[in-house]
MIKEDREN-8764 format. One record per residue (C-alpha): residue number from 1; y, z, x. Coordinates in steps of 0.2 Angstrom, whole numbers, plus 5000, padded with zeros to 4 digits. Each point is the difference from the previous one (the first is absolute). Layout:
<rs>
   i   yy   zz   xx
 NUM    Y    Z    X
...
</rs>
This chain:
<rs>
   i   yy   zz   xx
   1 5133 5013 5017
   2 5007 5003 4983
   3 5004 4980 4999
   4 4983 4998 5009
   5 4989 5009 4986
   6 5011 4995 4984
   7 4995 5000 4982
   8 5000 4983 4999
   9 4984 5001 5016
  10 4993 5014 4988
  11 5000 4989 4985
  12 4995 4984 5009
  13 4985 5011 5006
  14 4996 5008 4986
  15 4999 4983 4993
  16 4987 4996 5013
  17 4990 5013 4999
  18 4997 4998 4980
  19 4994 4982 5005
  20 4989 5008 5013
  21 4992 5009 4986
  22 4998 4984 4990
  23 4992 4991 5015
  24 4988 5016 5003
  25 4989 4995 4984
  26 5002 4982 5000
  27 4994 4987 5012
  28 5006 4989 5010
  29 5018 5006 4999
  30 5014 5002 5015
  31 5007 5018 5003
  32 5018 5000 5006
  33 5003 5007 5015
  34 5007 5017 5002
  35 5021 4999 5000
  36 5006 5002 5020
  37 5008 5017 4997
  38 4983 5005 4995
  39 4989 4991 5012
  40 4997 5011 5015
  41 4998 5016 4990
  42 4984 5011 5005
  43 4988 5008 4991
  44 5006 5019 5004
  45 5016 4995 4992
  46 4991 4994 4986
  47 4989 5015 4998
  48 5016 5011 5000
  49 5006 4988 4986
  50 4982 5002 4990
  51 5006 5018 5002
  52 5018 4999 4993
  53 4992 4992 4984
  54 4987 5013 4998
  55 4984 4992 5007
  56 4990 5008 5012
  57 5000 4991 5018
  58 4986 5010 5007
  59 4985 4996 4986
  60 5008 4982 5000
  61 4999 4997 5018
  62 4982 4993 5007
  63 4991 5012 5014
  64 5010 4997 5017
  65 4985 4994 5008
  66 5002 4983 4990
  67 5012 4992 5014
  68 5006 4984 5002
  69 4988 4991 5014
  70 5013 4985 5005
  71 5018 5001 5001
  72 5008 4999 4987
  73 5019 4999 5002
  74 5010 5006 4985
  75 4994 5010 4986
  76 4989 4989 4986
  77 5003 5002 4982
  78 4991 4990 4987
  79 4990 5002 4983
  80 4983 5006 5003
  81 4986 4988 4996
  82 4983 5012 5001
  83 4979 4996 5006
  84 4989 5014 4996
  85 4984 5002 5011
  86 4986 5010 4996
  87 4986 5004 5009
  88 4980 5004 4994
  89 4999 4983 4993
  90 4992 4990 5011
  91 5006 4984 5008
  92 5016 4990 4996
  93 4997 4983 4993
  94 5011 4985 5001
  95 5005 5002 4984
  96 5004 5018 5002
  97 5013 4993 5014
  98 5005 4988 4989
  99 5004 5009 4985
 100 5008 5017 5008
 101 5008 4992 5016
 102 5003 4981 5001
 103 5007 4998 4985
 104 5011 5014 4994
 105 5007 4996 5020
 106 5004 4983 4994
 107 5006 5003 4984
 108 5010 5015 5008
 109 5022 4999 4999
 110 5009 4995 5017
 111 5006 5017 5006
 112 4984 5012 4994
 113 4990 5010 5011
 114 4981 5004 5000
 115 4994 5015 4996
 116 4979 5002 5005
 117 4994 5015 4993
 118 4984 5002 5013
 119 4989 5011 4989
 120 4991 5007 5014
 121 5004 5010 5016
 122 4989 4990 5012
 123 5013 4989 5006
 124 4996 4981 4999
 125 5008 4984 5003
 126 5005 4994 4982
 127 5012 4986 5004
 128 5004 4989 5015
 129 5013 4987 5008
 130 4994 4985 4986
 131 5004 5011 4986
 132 5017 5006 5011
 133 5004 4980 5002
 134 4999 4999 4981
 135 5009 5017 4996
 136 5013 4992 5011
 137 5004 4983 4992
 138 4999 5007 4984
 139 5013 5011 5004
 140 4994 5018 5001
 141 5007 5013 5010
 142 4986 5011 5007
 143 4985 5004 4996
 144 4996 5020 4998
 145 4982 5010 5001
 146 4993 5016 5001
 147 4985 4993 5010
 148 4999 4985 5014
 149 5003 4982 5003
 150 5001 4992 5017
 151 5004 4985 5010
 152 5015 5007 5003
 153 5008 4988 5015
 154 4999 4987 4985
 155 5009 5011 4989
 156 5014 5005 5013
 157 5003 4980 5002
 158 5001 4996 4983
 159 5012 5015 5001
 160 4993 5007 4983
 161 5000 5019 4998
 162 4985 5009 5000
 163 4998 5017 4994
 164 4983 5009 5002
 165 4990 5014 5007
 166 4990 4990 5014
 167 4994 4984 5005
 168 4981 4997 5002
 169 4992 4982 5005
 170 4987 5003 4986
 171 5003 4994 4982
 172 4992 5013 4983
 173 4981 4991 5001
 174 4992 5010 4988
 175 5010 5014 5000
 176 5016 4997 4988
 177 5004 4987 4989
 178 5015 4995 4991
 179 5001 5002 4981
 180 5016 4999 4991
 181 5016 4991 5002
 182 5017 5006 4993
 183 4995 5016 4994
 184 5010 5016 5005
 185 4990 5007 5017
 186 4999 5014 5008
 187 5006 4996 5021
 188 5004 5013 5010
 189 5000 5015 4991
 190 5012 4990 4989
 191 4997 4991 4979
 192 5008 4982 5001
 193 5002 4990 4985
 194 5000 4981 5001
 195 5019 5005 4993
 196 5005 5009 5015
 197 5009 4998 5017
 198 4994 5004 5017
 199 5012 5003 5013
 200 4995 5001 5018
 201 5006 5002 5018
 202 4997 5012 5017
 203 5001 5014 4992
 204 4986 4997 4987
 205 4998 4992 4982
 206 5007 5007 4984
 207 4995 4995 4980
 208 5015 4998 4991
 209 4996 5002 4980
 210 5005 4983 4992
 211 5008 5010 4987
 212 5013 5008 5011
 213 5003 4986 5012
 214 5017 4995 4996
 215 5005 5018 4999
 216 4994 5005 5017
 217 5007 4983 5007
 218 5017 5005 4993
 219 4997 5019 5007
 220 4996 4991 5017
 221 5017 4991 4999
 222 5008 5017 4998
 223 4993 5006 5015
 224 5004 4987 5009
 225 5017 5001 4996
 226 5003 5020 5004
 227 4988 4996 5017
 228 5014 4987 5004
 229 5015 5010 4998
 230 4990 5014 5009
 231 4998 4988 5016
 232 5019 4994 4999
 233 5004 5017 5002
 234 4989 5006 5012
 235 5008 4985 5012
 236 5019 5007 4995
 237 4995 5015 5008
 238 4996 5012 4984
 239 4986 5014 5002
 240 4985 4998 4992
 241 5002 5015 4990
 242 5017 4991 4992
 243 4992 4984 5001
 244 4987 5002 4990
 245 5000 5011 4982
 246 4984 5003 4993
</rs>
């Protein structure tokens, strides 16, 4: 595992996840993948690395009822790209659709994730499987809510993640509207920036603040490393107890 997870990955990652930062607030930009030594971590590991670096996993992670509605495969990581609803405003116009979710979708960088602040606890569809087919072929990730969506047989096909309280038949009417793209909301429980990352899996989703992204991804590496060695001696035959130091 020590050749598996070398500096040379470390830096090569940290490389890419500085351009993932870049590509957060531009448009149309590529993120690079995640290195292999990094791709299948989970989101517990990396709330134990938010931990390590002195962020608090619990106040970053979104409420566990937001859960992912399709299935998903591995964890997703990606720069957040943020929709801001609100309700008590009437109904949406085209243009609101226009400006707060069709294009900052289309202008948003390959690898992203969507972040849909619901602004109200009556739960509404608020996207569907067109604007799913359009997340995909951009090359988002996911797409995270603290409210609905639906047409979730489309979604599993396109096998694009969703992450969401429910799924409801009924779109917002005149209940919620959106009205701001881009801007940090508040999903979940949790503030998101336009500059920070999601990451996302079974057991849940988790903000991770742009500004500590590399350290946390370089704590992750760590644990990786010591959950590694733990394993290989657990299989020798070792104890837990001398396995594993605390």
């Amino acid at each position: 595992m020590e050749d598996e997870i070398s500096d040379a990955s470390r830096r090569s990652f940290l490389g890419a996840s500085a351009a993932l930062l870049a590509a957060s607030g531009s448009s149309a930009q590529t993120t690079p993948e995640l290195p292999s030594v990094l791709r299948d971590v989970t989101v517990s590991t990396i709330a134990d690395a938010l931990r390590q670096v002195g962020e608090n996993p619990l106040s970053l992670s979104m409420t566990p009822d937001i859960k992912p509605l399709t299935q998903i495969g591995r964890t997703v990581i990606g720069p957040a790209v943020t929709t801001r609803w609100q309700s008590g405003l009437g109904r949406m116009t085209p243009d609101d659709v226009r400006k707060y979710m069709f294009e900052p979708l289309d202008d948003a960088a390959s690898g992203s994730i969507w972040v849909v602040a619901g602004g109200t606890t009556r739960m509404l569809s608020l996207f569907g499987s067109v604007i799913g087919v359009a997340c995909k072929q951009n090359g988002m990730l996911a797409a995270v809510t603290d409210n609905a969506c639906r047409d979730l047989d489309a979604f599993a096909e396109l096998e694009f993640p969703v992450f969401a309280k429910a799924s409801v038949p009924y779109g917002p009417a005149d209940i919620a509207k959106p009205v701001a793209a881009n801007v940090p909301v508040k999903c979940g429980g949790v503030e998101v920036g336009p500059l920070d990352f999601i990451a996302a899996d079974v057991d849940g989703v988790i903000v991770i603040p742009g500004k500590s992204y590399e350290d946390v991804m370089e704590a992750t590496t760590d644990i990786l490393r010591k959950e590694q060695r733990v394993l290989e001696k657990l299989a020798a035959g070792e104890s837990l107890a001398s396995a594993y130091t605390i």
